[in-house]
C-alpha atoms as one frame of an Amber mdcrd trajectory, in Angstrom:
protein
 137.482-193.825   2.779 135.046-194.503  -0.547 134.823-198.230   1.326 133.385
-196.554   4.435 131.288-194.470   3.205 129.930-197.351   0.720 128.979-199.287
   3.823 127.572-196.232   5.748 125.204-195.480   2.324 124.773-199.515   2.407
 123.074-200.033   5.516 121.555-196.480   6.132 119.513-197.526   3.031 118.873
-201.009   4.304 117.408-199.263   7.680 115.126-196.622   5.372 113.918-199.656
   4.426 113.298-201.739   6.860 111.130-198.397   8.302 109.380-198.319   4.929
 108.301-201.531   4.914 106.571-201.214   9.133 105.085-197.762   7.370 104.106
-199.823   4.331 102.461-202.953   6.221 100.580-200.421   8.463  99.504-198.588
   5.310  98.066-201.348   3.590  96.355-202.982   6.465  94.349-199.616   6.487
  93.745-199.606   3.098  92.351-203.217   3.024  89.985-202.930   6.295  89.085
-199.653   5.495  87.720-200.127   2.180  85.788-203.046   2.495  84.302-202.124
   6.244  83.337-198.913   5.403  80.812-199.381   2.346  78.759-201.594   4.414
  78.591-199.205   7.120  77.771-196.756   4.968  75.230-198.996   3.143  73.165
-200.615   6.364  73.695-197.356   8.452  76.038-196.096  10.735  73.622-195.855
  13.679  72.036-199.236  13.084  75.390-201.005  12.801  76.772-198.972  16.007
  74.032-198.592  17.968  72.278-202.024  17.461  71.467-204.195  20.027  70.648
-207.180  17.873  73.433-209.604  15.730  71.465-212.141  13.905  72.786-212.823
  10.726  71.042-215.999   9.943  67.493-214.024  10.479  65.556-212.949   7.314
  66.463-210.374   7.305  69.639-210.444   8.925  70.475-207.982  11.886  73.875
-206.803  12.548  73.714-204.590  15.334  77.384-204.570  17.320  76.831-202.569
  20.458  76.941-205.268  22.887  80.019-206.754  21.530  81.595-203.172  21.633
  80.228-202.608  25.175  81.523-206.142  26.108  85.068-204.946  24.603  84.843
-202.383  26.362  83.700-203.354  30.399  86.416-206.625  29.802  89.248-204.489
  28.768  88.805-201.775  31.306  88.612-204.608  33.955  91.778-205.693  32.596
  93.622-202.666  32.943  92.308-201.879  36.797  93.286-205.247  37.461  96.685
-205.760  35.584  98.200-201.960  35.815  98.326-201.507  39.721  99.747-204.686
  39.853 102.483-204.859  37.201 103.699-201.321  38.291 104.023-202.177  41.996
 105.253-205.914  41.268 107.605-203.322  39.095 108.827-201.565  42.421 109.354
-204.366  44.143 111.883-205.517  41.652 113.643-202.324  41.648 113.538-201.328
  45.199 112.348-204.487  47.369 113.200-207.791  46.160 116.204-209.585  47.187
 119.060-210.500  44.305 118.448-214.230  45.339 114.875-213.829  44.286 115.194
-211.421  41.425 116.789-213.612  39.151 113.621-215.898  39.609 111.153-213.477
  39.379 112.365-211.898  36.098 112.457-214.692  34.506 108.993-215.939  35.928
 107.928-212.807  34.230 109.777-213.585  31.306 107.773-216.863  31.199 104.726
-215.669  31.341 104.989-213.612  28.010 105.964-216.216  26.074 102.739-218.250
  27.205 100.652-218.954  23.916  97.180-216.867  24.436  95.056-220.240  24.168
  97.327-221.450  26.982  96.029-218.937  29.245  92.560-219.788  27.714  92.380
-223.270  29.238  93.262-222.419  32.221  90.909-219.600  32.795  88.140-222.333
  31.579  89.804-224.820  34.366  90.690-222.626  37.379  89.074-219.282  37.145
  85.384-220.175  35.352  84.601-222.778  38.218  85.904-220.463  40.831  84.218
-217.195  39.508  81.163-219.987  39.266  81.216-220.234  42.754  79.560-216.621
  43.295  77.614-216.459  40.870  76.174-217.863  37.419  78.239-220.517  35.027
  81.731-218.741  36.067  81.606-217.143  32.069  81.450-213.859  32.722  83.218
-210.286  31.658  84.485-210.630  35.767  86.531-214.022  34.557  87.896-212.696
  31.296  88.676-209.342  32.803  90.945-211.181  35.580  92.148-213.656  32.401
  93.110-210.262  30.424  94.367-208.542  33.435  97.141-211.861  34.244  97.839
-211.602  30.687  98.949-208.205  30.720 101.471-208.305  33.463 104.267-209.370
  31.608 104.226-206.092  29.573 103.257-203.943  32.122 106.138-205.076  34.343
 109.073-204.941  31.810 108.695-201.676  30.999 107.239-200.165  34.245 110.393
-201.890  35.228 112.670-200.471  32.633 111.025-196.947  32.788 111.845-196.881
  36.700 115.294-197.853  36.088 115.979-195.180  33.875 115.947-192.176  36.556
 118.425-191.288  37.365 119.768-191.825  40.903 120.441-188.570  42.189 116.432
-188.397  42.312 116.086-190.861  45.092 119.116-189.820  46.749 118.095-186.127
  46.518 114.763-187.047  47.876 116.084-189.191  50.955 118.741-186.037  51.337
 115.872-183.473  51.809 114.346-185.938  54.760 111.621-188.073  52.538 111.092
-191.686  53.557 111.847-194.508  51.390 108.376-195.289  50.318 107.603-191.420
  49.646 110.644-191.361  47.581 109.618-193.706  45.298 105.966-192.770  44.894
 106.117-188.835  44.906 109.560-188.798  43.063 110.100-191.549  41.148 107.431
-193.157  39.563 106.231-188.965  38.571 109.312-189.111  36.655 109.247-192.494
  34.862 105.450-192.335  34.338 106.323-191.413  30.189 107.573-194.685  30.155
 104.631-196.139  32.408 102.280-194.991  30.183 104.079-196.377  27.401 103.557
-199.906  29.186 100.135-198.984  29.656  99.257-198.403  26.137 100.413-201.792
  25.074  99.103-203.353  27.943  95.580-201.981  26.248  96.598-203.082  22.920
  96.799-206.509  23.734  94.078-206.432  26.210  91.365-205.172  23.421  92.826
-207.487  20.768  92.874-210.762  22.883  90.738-213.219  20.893  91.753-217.265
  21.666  91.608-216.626  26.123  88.147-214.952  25.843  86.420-217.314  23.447
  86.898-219.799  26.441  85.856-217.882  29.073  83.460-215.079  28.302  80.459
-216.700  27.460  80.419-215.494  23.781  76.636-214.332  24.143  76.306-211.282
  21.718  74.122-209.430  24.458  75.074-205.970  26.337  76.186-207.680  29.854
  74.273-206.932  32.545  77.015-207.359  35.091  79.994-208.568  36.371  79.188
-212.084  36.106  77.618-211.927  32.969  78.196-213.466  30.054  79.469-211.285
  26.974  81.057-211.449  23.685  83.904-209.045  22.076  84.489-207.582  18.705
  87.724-209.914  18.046  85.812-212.947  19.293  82.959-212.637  17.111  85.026
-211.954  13.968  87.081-215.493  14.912  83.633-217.372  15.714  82.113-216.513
  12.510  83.896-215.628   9.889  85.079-219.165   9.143  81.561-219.507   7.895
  80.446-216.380   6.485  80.010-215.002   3.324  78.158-212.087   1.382  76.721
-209.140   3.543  77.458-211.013   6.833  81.383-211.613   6.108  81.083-207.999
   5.247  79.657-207.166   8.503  83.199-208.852  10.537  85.394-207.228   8.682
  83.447-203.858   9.370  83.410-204.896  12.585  87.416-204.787  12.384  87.059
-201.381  11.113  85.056-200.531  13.894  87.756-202.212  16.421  91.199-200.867
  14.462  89.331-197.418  15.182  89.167-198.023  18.278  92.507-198.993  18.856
  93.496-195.887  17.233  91.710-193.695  19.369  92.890-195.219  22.538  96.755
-195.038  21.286  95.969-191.210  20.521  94.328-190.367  23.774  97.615-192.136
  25.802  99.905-190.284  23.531  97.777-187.191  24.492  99.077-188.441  27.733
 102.630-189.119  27.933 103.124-186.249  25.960 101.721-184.066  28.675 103.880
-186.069  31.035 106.986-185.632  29.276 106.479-181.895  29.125 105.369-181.261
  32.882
């Protein structure tokens, strides 16, 4: 019995601190961007380094205004989710409810596939298939429209697991109810089903962002990198992520202090998002 409960106080220690050490990581990753992005803030101005439409950091003086690589964060990863969400969920029904067991197998693990793709994989062929096409309508084909379709491909994977696994999860007798009380097949699903797993949907979603406003290696290749607000569709543009990668190799002093404010700037963003989709599913859980 002391042998049992040895091994039970064993490994519910090793768990404790296997959670401490997420909690800990987290921690100090906030500790470390925090306190060297917010001094310069606080130093060149919280307006000017927000609300500036000029990054020039070889100038004398130097500008470091990051509002058009938030506003290109932005348009690219909302184009990303209106792309990729619709489509992962329904590709999501279709595997539950539509697709054949002789093409299921295939399909899951096409989708399988796909996540594992390194990012920079993805980036070259955006710059080979989807700049020259997106070319084709308008401008050089580097545009937020390309990297928002990249982003959106890139997201699937994600965003059909666990759509996928939420949809699973409800229990039968919902459908089955549904069908029982004269609803169609189709209604079923949409005005029954996915209400119910949408926790889980959102959950997908929220990840789906994550990655979406962190991408850094696909967009360098085909957004342009131009540190100007875009003025549409199909033009060019530059994110927070990919102007931290472009030039912090190089920097130093006030401008290296600048990227990693701009990290600040982006982890806060991240945060906010995460809140506003817990907001969210929490409301969906309790309707």
């Amino acid at each position: 019995m002391k042998k049992q409960t040895f091994k039970e106080e064993f490994f519910r220690i090793i768990f404790f601190l296997s959670a401490a050490t997420a909690i800990l990581a987290i921690f100090l990753i906030c500790i470390f961007i925090f306190m060297n992005g917010l001094p310069f803030i606080g130093k060149y101005g919280i307006s000017h380094f927000l609300l500036g439409n000029d990054w020039s950091p070889s100038n004398t003086p130097a500008s470091y205004g990051i509002l058009p690589m938030i506003v290109g964060s932005v348009f690219i990863t909302i184009g990303a989710i209106a792309l990729g969400v619709p489509t992962g969920v329904f590709t999501a029904v279709f595997m539950v409810y539509y697709c054949p067991k002789q093409i299921y197998a295939f399909l899951k693990s096409a989708v399988n596939l796909m996540a594992a793709i390194p990012s920079i994989v993805y980036g070259f062929f955006g710059l080979q298939l989807l700049v020259p096409w997106i070319g084709s309508f308008s401008g050089n084909g580097m545009s937020v429209l390309t990297a928002s379709l990249l982003l959106g491909i890139m997201i699937l994977p994600t965003i059909i697991s666990l759509s996928e696994s939420a949809i699973r999860t409800v229990p039968s007798a919902y459908y089955a109810g549904s069908l029982a009380l004269g609803a169609s097949h189709e209604r079923s699903i949409f005005s029954v089903i996915l209400p119910a797993a949408k926790s889980g949907i959102f959950s997908a979603v929220i990840l789906g962002v994550g990655r979406a406003i962190g991408e850094t290696m696909a967009v360098i290749l085909v957004a342009g990198n131009q540190p100007i607000i875009p003025s549409g569709l199909f033009a060019g543009t530059r994110t927070m992520t990919t102007n931290i990668v472009l030039e912090m190799a190089y920097a130093s002093g006030q401008h290296r202090e600048a990227l990693i404010a701009t990290s600040a700037v982006l982890f806060v963003f991240i945060l906010i998002i995460n809140a506003i989709f817990a907001y969210m599913k929490g409301k969906a859980v309790h309707e």
